[in-house]
C-alpha positions as CSV (number, residue, x, y, z in Angstrom):
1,X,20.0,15.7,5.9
2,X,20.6,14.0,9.2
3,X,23.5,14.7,11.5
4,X,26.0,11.6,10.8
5,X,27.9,9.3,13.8
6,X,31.4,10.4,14.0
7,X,34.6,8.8,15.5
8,X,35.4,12.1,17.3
9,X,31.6,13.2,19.3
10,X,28.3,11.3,19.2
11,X,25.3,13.2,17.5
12,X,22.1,12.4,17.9
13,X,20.0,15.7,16.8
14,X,18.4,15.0,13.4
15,X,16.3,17.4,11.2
16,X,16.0,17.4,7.7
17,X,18.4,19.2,5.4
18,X,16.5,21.5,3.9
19,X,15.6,22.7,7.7
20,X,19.4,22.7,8.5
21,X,20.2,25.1,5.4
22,X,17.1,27.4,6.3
23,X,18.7,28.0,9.7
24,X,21.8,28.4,8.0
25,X,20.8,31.1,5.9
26,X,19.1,32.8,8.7
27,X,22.1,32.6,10.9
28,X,24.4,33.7,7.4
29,X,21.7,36.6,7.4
30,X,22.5,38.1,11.2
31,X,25.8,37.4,10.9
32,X,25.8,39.6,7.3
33,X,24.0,42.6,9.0
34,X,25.6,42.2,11.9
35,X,28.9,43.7,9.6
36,X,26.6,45.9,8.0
37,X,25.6,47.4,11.2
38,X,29.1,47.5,13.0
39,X,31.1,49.0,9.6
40,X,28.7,51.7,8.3
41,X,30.4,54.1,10.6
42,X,33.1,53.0,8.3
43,X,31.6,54.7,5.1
44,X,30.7,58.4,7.5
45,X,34.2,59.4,9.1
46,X,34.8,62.2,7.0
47,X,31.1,63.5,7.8
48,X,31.7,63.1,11.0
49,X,35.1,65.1,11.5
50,X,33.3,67.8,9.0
51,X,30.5,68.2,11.3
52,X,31.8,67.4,14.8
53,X,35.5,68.1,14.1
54,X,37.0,64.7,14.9
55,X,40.3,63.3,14.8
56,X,41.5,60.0,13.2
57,X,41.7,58.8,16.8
58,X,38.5,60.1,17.7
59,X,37.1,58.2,14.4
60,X,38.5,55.3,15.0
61,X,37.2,54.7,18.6
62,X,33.4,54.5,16.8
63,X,34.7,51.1,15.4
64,X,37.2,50.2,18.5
65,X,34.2,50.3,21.2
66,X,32.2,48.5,19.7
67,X,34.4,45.5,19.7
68,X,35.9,46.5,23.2
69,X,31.9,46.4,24.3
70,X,31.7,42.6,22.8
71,X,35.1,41.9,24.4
72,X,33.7,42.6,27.8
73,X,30.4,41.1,27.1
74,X,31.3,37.9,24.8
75,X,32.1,35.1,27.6
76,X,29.2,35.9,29.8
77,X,26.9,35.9,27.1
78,X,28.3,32.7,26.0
79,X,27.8,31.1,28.9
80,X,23.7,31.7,28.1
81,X,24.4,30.2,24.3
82,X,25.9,27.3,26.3
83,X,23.8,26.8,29.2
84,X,20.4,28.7,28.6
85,X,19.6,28.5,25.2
86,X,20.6,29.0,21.6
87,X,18.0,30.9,19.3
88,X,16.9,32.8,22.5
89,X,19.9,34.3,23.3
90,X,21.1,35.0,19.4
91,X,17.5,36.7,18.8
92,X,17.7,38.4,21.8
93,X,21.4,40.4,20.6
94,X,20.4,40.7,17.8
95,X,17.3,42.7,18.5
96,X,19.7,44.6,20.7
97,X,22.4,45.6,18.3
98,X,19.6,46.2,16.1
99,X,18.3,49.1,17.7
100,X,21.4,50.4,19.2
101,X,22.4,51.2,15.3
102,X,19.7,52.8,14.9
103,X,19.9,55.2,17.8
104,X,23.2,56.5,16.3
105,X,21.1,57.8,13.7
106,X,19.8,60.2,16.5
107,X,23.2,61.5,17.8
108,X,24.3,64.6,18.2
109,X,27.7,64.6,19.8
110,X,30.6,62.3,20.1
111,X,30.1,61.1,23.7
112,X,26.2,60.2,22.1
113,X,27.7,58.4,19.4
114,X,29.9,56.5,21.2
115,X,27.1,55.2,23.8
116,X,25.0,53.8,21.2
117,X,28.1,52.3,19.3
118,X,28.2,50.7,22.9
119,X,25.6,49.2,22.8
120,X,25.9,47.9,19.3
121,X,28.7,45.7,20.6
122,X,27.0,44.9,23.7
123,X,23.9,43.5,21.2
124,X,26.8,41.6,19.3
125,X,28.5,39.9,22.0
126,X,29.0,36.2,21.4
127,X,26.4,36.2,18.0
128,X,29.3,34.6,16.0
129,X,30.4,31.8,19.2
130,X,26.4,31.0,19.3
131,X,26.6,30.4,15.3
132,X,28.8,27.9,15.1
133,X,27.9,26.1,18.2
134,X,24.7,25.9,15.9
135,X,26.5,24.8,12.7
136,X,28.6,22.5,14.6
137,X,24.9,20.6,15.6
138,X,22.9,20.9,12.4
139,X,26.2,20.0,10.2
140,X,28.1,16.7,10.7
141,X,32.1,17.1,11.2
142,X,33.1,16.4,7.8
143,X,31.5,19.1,6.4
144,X,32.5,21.9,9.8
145,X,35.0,23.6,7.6
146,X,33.3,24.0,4.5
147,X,30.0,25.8,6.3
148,X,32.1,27.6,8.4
149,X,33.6,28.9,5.1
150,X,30.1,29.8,3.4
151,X,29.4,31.8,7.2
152,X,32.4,33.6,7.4
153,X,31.6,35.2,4.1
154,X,28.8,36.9,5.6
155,X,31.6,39.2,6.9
156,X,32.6,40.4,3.4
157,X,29.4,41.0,2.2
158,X,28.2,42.6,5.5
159,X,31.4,44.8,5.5
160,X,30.6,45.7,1.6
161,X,27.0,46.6,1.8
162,X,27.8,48.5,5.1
163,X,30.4,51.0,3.8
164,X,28.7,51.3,-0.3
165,X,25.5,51.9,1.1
166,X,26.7,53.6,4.0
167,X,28.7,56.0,1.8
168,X,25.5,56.1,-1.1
169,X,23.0,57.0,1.9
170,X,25.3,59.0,3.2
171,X,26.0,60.8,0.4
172,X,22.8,61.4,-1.0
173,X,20.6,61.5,2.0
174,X,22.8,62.1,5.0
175,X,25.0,60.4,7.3
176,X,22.1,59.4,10.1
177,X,19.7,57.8,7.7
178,X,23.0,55.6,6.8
179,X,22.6,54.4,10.2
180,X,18.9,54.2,10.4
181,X,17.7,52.5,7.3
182,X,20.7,50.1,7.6
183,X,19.4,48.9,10.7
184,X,16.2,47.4,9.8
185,X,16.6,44.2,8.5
186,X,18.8,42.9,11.2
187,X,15.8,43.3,13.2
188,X,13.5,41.2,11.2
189,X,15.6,38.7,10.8
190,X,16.2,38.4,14.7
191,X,12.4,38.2,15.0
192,X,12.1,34.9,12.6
193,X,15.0,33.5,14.5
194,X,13.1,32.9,17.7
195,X,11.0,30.3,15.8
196,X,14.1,27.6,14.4
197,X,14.5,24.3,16.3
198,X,17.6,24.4,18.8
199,X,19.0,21.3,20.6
200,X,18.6,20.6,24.2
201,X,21.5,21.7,26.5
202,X,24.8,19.7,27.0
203,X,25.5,18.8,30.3
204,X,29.1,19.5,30.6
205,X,30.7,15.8,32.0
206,X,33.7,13.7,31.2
207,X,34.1,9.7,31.8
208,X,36.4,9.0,34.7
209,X,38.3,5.5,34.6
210,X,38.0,2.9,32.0
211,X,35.8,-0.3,30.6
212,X,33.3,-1.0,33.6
213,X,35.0,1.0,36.2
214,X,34.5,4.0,33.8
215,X,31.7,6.7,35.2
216,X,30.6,10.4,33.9
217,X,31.0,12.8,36.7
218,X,30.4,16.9,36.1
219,X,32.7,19.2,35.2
220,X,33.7,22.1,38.1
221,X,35.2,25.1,36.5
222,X,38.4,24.3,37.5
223,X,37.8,21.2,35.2
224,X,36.3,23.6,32.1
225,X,39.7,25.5,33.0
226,X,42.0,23.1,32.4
227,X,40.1,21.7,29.0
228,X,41.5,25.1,27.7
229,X,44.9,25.0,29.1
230,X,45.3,21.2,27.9
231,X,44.2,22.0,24.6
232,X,47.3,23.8,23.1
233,X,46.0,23.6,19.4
234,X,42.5,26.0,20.3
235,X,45.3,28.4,22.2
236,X,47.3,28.6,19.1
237,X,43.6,28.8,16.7
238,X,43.3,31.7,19.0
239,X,46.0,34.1,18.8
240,X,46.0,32.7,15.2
241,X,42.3,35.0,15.0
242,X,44.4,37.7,16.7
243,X,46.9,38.2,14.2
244,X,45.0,37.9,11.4
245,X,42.0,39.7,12.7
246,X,44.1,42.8,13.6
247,X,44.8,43.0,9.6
248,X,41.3,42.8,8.4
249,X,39.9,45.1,10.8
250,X,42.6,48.1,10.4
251,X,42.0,47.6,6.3
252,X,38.1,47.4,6.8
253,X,37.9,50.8,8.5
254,X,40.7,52.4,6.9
255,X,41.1,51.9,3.0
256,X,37.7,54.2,2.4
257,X,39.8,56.9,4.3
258,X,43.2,56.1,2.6
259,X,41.3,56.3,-1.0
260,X,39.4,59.1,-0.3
261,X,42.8,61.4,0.8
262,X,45.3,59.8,-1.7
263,X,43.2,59.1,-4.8
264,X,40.9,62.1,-3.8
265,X,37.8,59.8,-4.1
266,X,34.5,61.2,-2.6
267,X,33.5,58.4,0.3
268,X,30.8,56.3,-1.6
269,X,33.2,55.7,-4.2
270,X,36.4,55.1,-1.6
271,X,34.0,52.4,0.0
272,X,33.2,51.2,-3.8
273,X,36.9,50.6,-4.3
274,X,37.6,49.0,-0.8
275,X,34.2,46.9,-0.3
276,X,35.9,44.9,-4.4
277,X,38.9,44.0,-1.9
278,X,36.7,42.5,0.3
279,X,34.3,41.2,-1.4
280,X,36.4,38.6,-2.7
281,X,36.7,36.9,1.0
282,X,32.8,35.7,-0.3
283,X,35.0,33.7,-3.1
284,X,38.3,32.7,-0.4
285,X,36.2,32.1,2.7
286,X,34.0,29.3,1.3
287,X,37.1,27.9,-0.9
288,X,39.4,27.6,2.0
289,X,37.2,26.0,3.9
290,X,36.0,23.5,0.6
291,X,40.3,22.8,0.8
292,X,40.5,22.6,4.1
293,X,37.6,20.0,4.3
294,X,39.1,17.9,1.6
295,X,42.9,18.0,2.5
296,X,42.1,16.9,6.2
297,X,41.0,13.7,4.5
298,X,44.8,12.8,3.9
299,X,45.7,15.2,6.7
300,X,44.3,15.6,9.6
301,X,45.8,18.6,11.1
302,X,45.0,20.7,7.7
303,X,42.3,22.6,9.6
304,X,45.5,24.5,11.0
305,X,48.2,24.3,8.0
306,X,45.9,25.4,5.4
307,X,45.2,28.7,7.7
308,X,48.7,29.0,8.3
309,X,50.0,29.3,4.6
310,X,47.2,31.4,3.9
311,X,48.2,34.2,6.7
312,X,51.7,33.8,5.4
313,X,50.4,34.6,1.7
314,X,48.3,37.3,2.7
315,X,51.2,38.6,4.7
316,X,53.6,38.5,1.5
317,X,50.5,40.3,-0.7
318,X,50.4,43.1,1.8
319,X,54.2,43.7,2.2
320,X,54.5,43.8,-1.3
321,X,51.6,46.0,-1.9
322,X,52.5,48.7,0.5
323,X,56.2,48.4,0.7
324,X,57.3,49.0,-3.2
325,X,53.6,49.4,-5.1
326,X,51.5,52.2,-5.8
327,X,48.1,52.8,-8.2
328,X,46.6,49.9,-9.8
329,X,49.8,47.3,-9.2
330,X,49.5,48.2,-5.4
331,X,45.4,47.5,-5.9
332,X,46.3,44.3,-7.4
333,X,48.0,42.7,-4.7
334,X,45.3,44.2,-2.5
335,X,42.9,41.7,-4.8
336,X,45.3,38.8,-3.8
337,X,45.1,39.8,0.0
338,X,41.0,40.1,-0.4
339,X,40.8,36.6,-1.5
340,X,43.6,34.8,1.0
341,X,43.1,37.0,4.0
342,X,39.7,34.9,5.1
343,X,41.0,31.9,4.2
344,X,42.1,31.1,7.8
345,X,38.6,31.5,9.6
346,X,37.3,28.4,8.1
347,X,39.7,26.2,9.3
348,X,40.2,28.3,12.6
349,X,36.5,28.2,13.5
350,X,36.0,24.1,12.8
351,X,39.2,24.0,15.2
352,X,37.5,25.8,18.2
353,X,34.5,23.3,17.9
354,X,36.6,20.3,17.1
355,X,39.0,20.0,20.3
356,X,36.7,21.0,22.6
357,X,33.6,19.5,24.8
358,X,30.6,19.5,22.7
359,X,28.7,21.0,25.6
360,X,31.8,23.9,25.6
361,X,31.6,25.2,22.0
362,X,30.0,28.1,22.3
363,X,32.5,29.0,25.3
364,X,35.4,27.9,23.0
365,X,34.7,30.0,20.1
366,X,33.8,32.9,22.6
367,X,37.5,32.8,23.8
368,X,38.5,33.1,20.5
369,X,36.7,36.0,19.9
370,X,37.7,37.6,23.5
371,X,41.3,38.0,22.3
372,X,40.8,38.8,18.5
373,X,38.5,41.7,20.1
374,X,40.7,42.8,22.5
375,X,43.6,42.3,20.6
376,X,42.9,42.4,17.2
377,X,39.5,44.3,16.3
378,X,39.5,46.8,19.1
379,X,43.2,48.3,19.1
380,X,43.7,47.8,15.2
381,X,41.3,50.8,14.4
382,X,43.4,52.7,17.2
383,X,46.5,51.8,15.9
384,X,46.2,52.6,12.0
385,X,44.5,56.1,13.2
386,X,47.5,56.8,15.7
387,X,50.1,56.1,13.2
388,X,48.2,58.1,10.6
389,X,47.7,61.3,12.6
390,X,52.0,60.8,13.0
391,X,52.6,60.2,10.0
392,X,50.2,58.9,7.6
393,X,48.1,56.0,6.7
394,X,50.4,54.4,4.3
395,X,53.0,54.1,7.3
396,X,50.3,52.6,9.5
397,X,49.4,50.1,7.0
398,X,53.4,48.8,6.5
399,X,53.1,47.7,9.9
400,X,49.9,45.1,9.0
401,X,52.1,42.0,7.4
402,X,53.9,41.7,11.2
403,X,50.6,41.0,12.2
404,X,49.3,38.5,9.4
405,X,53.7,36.8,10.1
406,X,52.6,36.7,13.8
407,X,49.1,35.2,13.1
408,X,50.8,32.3,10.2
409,X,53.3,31.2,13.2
410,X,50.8,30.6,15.4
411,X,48.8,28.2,13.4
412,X,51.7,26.8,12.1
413,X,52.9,25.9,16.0
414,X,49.2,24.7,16.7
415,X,49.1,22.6,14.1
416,X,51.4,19.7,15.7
417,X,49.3,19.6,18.3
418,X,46.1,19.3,17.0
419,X,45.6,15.4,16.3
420,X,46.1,14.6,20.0
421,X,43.8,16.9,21.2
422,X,41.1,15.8,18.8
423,X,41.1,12.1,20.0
424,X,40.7,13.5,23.4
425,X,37.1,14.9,23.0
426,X,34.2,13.4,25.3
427,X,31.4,11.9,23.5
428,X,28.5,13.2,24.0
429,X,25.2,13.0,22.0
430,X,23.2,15.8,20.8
431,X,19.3,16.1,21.5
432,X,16.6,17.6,19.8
């Protein structure tokens, strides 16, 4: 495979395409046990408040600082993706979040617990902004939705290996050799990735005037600043990520909980029953970025349309699920939301590389993930557990299709906006 000439930014970094899919796998590889490290904790709540006495609160701040870590840590860390190098600085976190999961294994107190969860997210800061700068060089434009799709299922399956094994290990073994044994492929994955080809860094410049008078000057920050603030349809992607992310997150640490006290299913089997919902964003991810891909050939601005009637779907599943259904009709419609809910990162992602400067990717998707974390993954986990020790859980979830409304609108709004800002983006070529 060789990265193709497109109308919309020159690319000149060609390698063949079996290479391109081997550093796909390896980056779909981190990116899988990069869930399975941050949502094992997931699968050992009730262990924790049995041993340590906890609260919901309490439990839910193991997942919340980790994403409150990457939130603080994600643009700077970018900024090295961007304009340091790319395999460097994704082995480097990874080794990092690597070893801070397995140091929880060796905690014996909450404020412990919570330091190393730190540092988890710390390790994980800016991974995902790095991967699809990556994708976005080894992958031509045409095809941006559709591997973005096959990436974001990494999620799924990270998130369903983290809580069924967490809960089995757990279970049969003990809570810390969840953590410990769970951390060790990360790390040898990280290793290989300091080997793959990367492409030579993009000097950030735009061209100035037109036909001969036309020169590239370099970009001051105030310039990189108003890229964003120009480029309505990435703002929109982004709180887009926010409301749906804020679903996803409060479901992924939650359900195992919710199962475990209303169906009074011991933990492995709670995470069983929650990682099937899930796993089926390994089936919706990769289709709704194969529809995306192929609908954007008639219209242009489906990369934000197609995630907007997916949130509002996933929104409708989880109102009717919670609001009027209970048992196996109330799982059902849980099934539906597990396939529709990840539909929207596909299209999301390709947008956050497809308005921006090709030497600003990184940065771009790093923003998205600086408000889905702040917003979304890092209070979600708060909020569920807040409402729950108030009420219950079942409360907290009827809350979740505001969020998934809110998330719908905002793509929906982007949208109109996105075929100008695409014919806007410099052309620049990328070097091996």
């Amino acid at each position: 495979m060789e990265a193709s000439e497109h109308p919309h930014g020159a690319q000149d970094f060609k390698v063949s395409r079996g290479y391109a899919y081997y550093v796909f796998l390896l980056l779909f590889l981190l990116y899988l046990f990069n869930y399975v490290d941050r949502m094992v904790v997931a699968a050992i709540f009730p262990y924790l408040k049995a041993d340590w006495g906890l609260t919901d609160t309490q439990c839910g701040w193991f997942a919340s600082i980790v994403t409150l870590m990457m939130t603080v840590f994600v643009f700077p860390v970018s900024l090295l993706v961007d304009r340091w190098s790319r395999k460097k600085a994704i082995g480097i976190m990874a080794v990092l979040w690597s070893f801070g999961a397995a140091a929880c294994a060796f905690t014996r107190n909450f404020t412990q617990l919570f330091t190393m969860r730190s540092l988890v997210g710390v390790g994980e800061a800016a991974y995902t902004s790095g991967g699809h700068a990556m994708i976005a060089a080894y992958f031509p434009e045409e095809k941006r939705a559709t591997m973005n799709g096959l990436f974001t299922a990494a999620i799924p399956m990270g998130t369903a290996i983290g809580v069924i094994l967490g809960g089995v290990i757990a279970e049969t073994l003990g809570w810390r050799y969840a953590f410990g044994i769970l951390a060790v492929p990360g790390l040898i994955v990280a290793i290989l990735f300091f080997w793959v080809k990367d492409y030579k860094t993009v000097q950030i410049v735009r061209t100035t005037g037109d036909g001969a008078q036309a020169v590239r000057v370099k970009m001051k920050f105030a310039d990189i600043v108003r890229e964003f603030l120009h480029t309505p349809s990435v703002l929109f992607t982004y709180l887009g990520y926010v409301g749906n992310t804020f679903v996803t997150t409060g479901l992924m640490n939650w359900l195992p909980s919710y199962y475990h006290r209303v169906d009074g299913l011991p933990m492995d089997k709670a995470g069983l029953k929650t990682s099937i919902v899930f796993l089926l964003a390994i089936f919706g991810a990769p289709i709704g970025g194969y529809i995306t891909d192929r609908i954007r050939k008639r219209f242009l601005n489906a990369r934000m349309t197609i995630p907007a009637v997916t949130s509002f779907l996933t929104a409708l599943f989880l109102f009717i699920g919670f609001s009027f259904l209970e048992g196996r009709a109330q799982y059902l419609f849980l099934i539906f939301f597990g396939f529709t809910a990840p539909m929207f990162a596909a299209g999301g992602s390709a947008v956050t590389q497809d308005v921006v400067h090709p030497g600003l990717r990184a940065i771009s998707y790093s923003l998205a993930q600086f408000f889905m974390m702040l917003l979304g993954y890092s209070l979600s986990p708060i909020f569920i557990g807040f409402i729950s020790d108030r009420y219950d859980l079942l409360t907290a979830f009827k809350f979740l299709p505001l969020f998934a409304l809110f998330g719908g609108a905002a793509f929906f709004v982007g949208s109109f906006f996105y075929v100008r800002d695409l014919h806007k983006v410099e052309k620049v070529r990328l070097e091996g």
